[in-house]
N, C-alpha and C positions, 0 to 999 in steps of 0.2 A: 514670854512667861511660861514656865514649866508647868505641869499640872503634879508633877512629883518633886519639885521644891519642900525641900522638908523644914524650910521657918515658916514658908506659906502655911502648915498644916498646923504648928503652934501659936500662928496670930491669933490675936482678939481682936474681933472688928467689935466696935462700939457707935450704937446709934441713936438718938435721940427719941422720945415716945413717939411726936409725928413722924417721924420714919417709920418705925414700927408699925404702924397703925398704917403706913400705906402699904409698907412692904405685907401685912398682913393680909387687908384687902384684894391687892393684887395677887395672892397666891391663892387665894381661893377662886379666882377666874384668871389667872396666867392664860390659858390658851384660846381666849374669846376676846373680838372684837373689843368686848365690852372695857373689860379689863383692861388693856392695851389703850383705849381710849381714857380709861379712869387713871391711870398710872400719868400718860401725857399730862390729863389737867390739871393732876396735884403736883406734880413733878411743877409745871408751870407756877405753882405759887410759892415753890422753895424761895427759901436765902441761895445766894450761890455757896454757900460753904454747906448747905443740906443737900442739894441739887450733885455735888461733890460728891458727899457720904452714899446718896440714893445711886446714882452710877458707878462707884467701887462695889457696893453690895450688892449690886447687879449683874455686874463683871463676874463678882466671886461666884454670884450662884450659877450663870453661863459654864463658867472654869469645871463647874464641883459637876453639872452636869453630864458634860461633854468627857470629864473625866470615867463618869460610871458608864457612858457609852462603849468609850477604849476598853476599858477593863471587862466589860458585859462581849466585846469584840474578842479579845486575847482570848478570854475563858473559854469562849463556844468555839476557838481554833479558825476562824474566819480573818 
């Protein structure tokens, strides 16, 4: 997977409110125990076609991450 794929950068991901509502949750403590723990146990009462959507959207924001790393990388010449 590229992180400069240029369809990737025009898709629409589409999620359902309970998604939203976790993926919300989970962003406001992403880097705590806490969080990581609350994501597993809602994650555990998905549909598998939610559970699906929750790990592509997860993926994505991993990619968008790791992207503005490189690029924060390239910039400062490191």
């Amino acid at each position: 997977m590229s992180l400069r794929d240029k369809d990737r950068a025009d898709a629409q991901f589409t999620i359902d409110d309970g998604l939203g509502k976790i993926l919300g949750q989970w962003s406001k403590e992403r880097d705590s125990d806490i969080g990581r723990l609350n994501l597993s146990r809602s994650a555990a009462k998905l549909k598998p076609e939610q559970k699906r959507q929750l790990i592509e959207r997860l993926a994505e924001i991993s990619l968008a991450l790791l992207f503005v790393l490189q690029e924060e990388s390239a910039n400062s010449g490191e």
